[in-house]
N, C-alpha and C positions, 0 to 999 in steps of 0.2 A: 595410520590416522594422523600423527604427529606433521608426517612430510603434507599432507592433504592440507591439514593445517595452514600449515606455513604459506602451500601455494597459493591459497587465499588470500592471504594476510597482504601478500605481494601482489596480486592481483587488486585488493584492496589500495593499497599505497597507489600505485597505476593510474586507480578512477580517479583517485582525488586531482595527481598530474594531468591528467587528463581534463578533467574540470576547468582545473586552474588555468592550462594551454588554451579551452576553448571562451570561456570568461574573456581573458586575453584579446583574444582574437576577435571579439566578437565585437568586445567594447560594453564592460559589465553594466555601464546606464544603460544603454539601448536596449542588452539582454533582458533586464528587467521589468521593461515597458513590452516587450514582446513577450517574453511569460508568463505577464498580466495579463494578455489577451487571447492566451487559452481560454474555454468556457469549459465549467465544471461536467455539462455534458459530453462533452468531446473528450474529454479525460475516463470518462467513465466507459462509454463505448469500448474506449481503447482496451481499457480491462478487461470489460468482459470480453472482448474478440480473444486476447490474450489468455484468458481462463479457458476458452473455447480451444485454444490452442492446447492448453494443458488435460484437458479433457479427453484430446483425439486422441494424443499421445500418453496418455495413462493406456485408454482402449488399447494399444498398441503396444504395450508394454504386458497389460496382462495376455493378450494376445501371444507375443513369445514366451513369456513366462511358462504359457501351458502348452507350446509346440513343442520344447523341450523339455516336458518335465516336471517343472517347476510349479507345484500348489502350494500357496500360502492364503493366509485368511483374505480379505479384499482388503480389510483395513490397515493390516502391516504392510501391504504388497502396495496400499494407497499412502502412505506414512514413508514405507522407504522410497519409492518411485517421486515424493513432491522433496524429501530430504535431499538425493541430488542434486535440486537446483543449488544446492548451496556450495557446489561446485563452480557453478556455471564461468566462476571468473579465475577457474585454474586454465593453464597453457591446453588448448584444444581440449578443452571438456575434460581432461583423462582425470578428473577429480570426481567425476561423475560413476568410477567405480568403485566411489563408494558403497554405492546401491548392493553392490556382492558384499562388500564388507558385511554392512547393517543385516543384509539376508542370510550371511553363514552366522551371525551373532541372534536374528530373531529365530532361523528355522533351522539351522545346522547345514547350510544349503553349501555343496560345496564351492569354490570362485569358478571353479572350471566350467561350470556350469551355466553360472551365472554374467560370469563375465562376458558371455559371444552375446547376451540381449542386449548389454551395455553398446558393443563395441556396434552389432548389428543397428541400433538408433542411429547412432553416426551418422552409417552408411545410405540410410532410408534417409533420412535426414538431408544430406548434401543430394541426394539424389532428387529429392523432393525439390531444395531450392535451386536445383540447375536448372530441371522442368520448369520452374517455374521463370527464370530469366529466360529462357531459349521462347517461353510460350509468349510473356507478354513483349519481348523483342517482334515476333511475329505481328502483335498486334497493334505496337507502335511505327511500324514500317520502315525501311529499310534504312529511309531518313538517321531514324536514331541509329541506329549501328555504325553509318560511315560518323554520324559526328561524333558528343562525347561516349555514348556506350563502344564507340569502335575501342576506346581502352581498356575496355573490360571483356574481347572476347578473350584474348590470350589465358585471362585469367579461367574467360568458361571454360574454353576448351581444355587446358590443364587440366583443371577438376573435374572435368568429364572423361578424361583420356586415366587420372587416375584412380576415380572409381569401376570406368570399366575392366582396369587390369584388375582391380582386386577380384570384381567377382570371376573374372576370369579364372583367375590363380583357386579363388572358392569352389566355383564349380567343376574345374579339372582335379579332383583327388588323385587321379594317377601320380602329375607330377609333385604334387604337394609330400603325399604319403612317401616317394620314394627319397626326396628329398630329407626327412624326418628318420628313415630308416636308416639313413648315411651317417647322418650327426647320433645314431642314439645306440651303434653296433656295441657289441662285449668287444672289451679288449682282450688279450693271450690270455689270462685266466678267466675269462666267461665273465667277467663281474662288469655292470654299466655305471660307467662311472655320476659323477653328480651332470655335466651337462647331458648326457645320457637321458635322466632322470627327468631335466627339465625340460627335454625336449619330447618327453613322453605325456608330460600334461601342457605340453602346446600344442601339440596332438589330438590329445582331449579337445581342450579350448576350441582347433581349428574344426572337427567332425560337427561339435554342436553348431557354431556359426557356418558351414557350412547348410545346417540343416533348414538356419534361418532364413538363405540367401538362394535356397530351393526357388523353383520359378513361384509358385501358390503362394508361398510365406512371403515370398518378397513383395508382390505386387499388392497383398493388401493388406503390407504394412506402408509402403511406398504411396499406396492409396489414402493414407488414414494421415502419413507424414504433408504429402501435398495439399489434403486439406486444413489442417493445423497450419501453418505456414503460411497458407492463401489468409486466415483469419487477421494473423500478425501483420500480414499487408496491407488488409484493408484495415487496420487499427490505423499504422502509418498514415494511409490514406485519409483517414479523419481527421485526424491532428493534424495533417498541413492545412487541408482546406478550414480548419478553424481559424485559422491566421488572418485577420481582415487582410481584402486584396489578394489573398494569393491562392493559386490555382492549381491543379496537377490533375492529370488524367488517373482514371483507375490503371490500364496497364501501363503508367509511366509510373504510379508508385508501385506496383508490384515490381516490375526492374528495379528500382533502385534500392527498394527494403531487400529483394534476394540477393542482389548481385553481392550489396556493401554485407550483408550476412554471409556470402559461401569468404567474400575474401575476408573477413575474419575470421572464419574457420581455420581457414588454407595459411594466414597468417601462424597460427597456431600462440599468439598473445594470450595471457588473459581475458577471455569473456570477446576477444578479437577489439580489444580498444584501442580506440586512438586508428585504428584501417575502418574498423566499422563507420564509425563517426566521422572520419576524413571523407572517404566515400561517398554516404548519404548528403554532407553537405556539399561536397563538390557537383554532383548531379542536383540538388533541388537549387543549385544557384544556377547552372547552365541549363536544365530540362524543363523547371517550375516557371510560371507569370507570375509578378508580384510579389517576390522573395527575391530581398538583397540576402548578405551573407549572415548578419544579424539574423534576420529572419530563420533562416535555414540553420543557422547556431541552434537557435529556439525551438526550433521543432524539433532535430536530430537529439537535443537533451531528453525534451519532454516523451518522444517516444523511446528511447531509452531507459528511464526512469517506467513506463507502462508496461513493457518488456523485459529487456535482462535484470534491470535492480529492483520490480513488484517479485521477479520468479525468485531471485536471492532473497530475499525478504520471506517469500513462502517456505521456500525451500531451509532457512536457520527456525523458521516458529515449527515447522514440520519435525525436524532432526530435535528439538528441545524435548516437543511430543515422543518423540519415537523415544527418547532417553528417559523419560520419566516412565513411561509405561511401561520398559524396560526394569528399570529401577524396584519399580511397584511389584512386576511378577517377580523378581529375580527373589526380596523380600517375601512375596506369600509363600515361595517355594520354601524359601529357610524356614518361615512359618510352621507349615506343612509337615515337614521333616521331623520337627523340633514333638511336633504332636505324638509319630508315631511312637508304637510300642517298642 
């Protein structure tokens, strides 16, 4: 919990650099006048698309929860699942295993269990926002691809080459299992040693996330990931066109809110900063009408701020919740005890 901490904290430091770099750049009188001309309803929208987003992916979350196994109440399993976002700005999400934490502390739930819904999100997750660049690439025309999207196929195609090896590697048990059975044999006295041990509950870990990444499980969590996603895009989409003067197609913001998302994934930064933001404003200055770079400063914050820092924001008042309620039983329990005979 302590190291989770920290990567926050550093991820924390990051935005404010990050801030400071794009202020900079932008030219902070001009930034100011252009994020005064956000309208409060365009702000709002964004939200709710973005609540929308966290909605699908709750459904989605209790969804694996019960493919594996896993019952908890709706309301701890809704308390731990919004408490991860307070992850969101550790190096590639892996702060977001929290969720196992919180779950072996609310329900005794073991990680090994819990960890393949964790790592399975990801998966559906990048998978979602590949589909969704490859789809509205298609619907922008080929135009955009040779001009500035031509620099972000390398990036899709990577990210698609390496999600398909993993489920690969998921779906063939054969080689996985015999792989596991090499690293985890008895030495001359029968006895398995400690990585022996550990390679016996990545075993574990890999049979559950296997189970998640079945064709059924996958597709409609993949199903539930592409439309949460699609939400956050059109949230984008509103916020540019709030901008007086400037313009952007629906699938030119779905491209550039996925793309500038998987390569902050893929980055594996903090919360993907500083690739995310560089990204989204590099294409709404080359793709968008009527957005200088100012501009495109402007928007790239404000959906930002509607997006990964409203979900860290949920995600710290969430984890506050989830520790007091914690606190509270742990106390009637003492209570309890104290009573009996």
């Amino acid at each position: 919990m302590k190291s989770l901490a920290r990567r926050a904290l550093i991820g924390l430091f990051l935005a404010v650099a990050v801030l400071a770099a794009l202020a900079w750049y932008a030219d902070a009188g001009k930034l100011r006048g252009h994020l005064g001309a956000f309208s409060a309803r365009a702000v709002l929208i964004a939200l709710g698309l973005a609540l929308a987003n966290y909605a699908l992916r709750y459904l989605r979350w209790e969804y694996n929860l019960r493919h594996v196994g896993i019952v908890v109440p709706r309301s701890t399993s809704a308390l731990v699942f919004v408490s991860g976002f307070s992850m969101s700005i550790t190096p590639g999400k892996v702060g977001e295993l929290l969720k196992s934490a919180l779950l072996k502390e609310a329900a005794d739930t073991p990680v090994v269990r819990s960890a393949p819904v964790v790592i399975a999100e990801r998966v559906t997750d990048l998978t979602a926002l590949l589909l969704l660049v490859v789809g509205s690439l298609a619907f922008v025309g080929a135009s955009a691809a040779r001009g500035p999207g031509a620099a972000w196929w390398p990036m899709v195609i990577g990210g698609g080459a390496l999600v398909l090896f993993g489920l690969l590697f998921l779906t063939f048990r054969p080689l996985a299992h015999g792989l596991f059975a090499r690293f985890s044999r008895p030495n001359a006295l029968g006895h398995v040693g400690r990585v022996g041990r550990l390679v016996g509950k990545v075993r574990e870990t890999y049979d559950h996330l296997a189970d998640l990444v079945a064709l059924r499980p996958l597709l409609v969590a993949a199903a539930l990931a592409l439309a949460a996603w699609l939400c956050e895009c059109l949230g984008f989409f509103v916020l540019v066109g709030a901008l007086p003067g400037a313009g952007v197609s629906v699938a030119v913001a779905v491209f550039i809110y996925a793309a500038a998302t998987v390569a902050g994934a893929l980055s594996f930064l903090p919360g993907g900063l500083l690739v995310t933001e560089a990204g989204m404003i590099f294409f709404l200055v080359n793709a968008s009408s009527g957005l200088d770079h100012t501009g495109a400063v402007a928007a790239t914050l404000v959906t930002r701020m509607c997006t990964l820092w409203f979900a860290v924001a949920l995600g710290f008042g969430a984890l506050v919740a989830f520790r007091r309620l914690a606190a509270v039983s742990r106390a009637n329990l003492a209570k309890s005890s104290k009573l009996r005979p």
